[in-house]
C-alpha positions in Angstrom: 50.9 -37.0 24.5 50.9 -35.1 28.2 49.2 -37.4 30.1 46.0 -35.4 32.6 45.7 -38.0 35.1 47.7 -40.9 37.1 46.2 -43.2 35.6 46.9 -42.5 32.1 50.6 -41.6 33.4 50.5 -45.4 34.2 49.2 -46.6 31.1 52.1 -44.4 29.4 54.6 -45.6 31.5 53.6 -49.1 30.7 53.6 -48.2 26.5 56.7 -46.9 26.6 59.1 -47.9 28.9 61.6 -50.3 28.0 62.4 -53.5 29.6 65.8 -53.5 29.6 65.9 -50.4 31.2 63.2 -51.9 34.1 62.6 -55.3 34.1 60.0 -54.8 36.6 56.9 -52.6 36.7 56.8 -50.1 39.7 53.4 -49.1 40.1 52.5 -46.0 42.1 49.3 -44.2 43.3 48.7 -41.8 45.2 46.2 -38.4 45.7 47.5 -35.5 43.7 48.6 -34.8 40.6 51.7 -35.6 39.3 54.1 -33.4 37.0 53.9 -33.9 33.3 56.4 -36.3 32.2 59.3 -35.4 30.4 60.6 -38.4 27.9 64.4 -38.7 28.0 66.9 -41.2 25.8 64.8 -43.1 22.8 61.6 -42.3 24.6 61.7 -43.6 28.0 60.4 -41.8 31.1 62.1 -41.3 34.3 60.8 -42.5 37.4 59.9 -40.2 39.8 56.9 -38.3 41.5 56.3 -35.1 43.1 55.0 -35.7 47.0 53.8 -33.2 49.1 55.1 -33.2 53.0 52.1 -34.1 54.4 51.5 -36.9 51.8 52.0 -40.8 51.5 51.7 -43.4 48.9 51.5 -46.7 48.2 53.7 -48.6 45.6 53.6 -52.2 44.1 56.4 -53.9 42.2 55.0 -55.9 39.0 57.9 -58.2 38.2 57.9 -59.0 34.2 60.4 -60.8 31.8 61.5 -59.3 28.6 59.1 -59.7 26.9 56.7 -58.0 29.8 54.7 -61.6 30.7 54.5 -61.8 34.4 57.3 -63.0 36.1 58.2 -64.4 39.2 60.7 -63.4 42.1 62.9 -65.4 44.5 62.2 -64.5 48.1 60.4 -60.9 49.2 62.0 -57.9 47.9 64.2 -55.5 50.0 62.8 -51.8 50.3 65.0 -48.7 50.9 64.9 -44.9 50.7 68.3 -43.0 50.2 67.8 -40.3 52.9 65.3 -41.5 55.8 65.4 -37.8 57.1 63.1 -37.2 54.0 60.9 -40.6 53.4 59.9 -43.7 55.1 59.2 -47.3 53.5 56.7 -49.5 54.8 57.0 -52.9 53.0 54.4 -55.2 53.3 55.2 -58.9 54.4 55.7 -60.3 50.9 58.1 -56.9 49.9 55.8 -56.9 46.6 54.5 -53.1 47.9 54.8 -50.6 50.5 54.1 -47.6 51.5 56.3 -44.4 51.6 55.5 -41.8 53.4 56.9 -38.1 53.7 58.7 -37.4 57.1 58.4 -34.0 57.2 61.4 -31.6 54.8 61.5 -31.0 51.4 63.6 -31.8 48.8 64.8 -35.3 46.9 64.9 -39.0 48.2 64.9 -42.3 45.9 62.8 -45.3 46.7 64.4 -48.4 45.5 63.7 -52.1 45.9 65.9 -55.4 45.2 64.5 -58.2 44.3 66.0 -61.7 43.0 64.9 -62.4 39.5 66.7 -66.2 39.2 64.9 -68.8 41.2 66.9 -71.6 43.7 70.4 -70.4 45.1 71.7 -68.9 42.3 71.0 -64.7 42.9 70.6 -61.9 40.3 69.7 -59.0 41.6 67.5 -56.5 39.7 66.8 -53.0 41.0 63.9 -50.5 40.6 64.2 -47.0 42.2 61.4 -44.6 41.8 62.9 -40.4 42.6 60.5 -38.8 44.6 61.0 -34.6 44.7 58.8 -33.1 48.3 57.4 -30.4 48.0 55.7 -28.3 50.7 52.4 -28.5 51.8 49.9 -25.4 51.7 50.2 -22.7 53.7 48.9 -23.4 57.2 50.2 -20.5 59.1 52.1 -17.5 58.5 55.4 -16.3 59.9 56.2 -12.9 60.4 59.7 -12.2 60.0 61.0 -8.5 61.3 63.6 -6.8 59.4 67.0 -5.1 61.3 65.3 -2.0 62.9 66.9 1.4 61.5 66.3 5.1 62.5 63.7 7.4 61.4 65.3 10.2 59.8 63.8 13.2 60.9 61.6 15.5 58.8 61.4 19.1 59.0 58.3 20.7 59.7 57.2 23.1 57.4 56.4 26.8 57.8 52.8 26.7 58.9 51.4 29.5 55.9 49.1 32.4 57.3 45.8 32.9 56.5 45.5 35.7 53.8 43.9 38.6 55.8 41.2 40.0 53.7 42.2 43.8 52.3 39.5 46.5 52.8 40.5 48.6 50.3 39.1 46.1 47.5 35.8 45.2 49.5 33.1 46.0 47.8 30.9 48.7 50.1 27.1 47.6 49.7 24.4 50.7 49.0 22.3 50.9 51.7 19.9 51.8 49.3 19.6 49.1 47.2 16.4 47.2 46.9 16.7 43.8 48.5 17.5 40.7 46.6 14.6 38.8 44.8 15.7 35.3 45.4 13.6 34.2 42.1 15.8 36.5 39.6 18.7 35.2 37.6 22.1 35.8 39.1 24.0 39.1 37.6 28.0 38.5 37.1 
């Protein structure tokens, strides 16, 4: 199945991924379309999204048990992105979503988010990370970039050629007594 729209991505993602793999849904949307998905190990899908520069999105964490009822969290969950010259996170105030939003360059950052899955003092940490690859916008302007000047090699002119000069030996002499032309006759070769 190649999923055609974000939504159906979701839905996929939802069908196939496995628990212990992410024991929380992240849920992503956003205005473009994403790549075609390409399953991995037993199935499972990897996480990531393609972003343009100019582009932001938001994202949710759904946190389920192991089964994949909905499950509860101890405290808000803390947002990151591995290279902040690439993305930004924005977490709301609970830290169950954000948004992310491209900086400016392109190439590959990873959103992730901690949360604690056991409630009261005791802390296990799960992680979710979602890759995001930017890619660059449409063209807006366009750069002209000059190559390392080099010399002309010069040409030689050629020989101008003369005019044939027309020999009056072979010119035909016309009779002076010939009739005039009747411009209604058929031509004679």
């Amino acid at each position: 199945m190649k999923p055609q729209t974000l939504l159906a991505l979701l839905d996929w993602v939802r069908a196939n991924l496995t628990r212990d793999i992410c024991p929380f849904r992240l849920v992503a949307t956003a205005h473009f379309s994403p790549p075609t998905p390409t399953p991995t190990v037993k199935g499972t899908l990897p996480m990531a999204l393609t972003l343009q520069v100019t582009q932001q999105f938001p994202i949710e964490i759904q946190p389920v048990d192991a089964r994949g009822n909905p499950a509860a969290v101890d405290g808000a969950p803390a947002w990151s992105v591995s290279d902040e010259t690439l993305l930004t996170v924005d977490p709301a105030d609970d830290g169950l979503s954000a948004v992310v939003s491209a900086v400016g360059p392109v190439g590959s950052a990873q959103v992730t988010v901690r949360a604690d899955a056991r409630m009261g003092a005791e802390v296990r940490e799960i992680v979710g990370t979602l890759d995001v690859s930017l890619v660059a916008a449409e063209a807006a302007t366009l750069r002209l970039v000059p190559g390392v000047p080099t010399e002309i090699e010069a040409t030689p002119t050629p020989e101008p050629v003369p005019e044939p000069t027309p020999d009056p030996a072979n010119t035909p002499i016309p009779d002076p007594n010939a009739p005039p032309a009747d411009p209604t006759a058929p031509a004679v070769l």
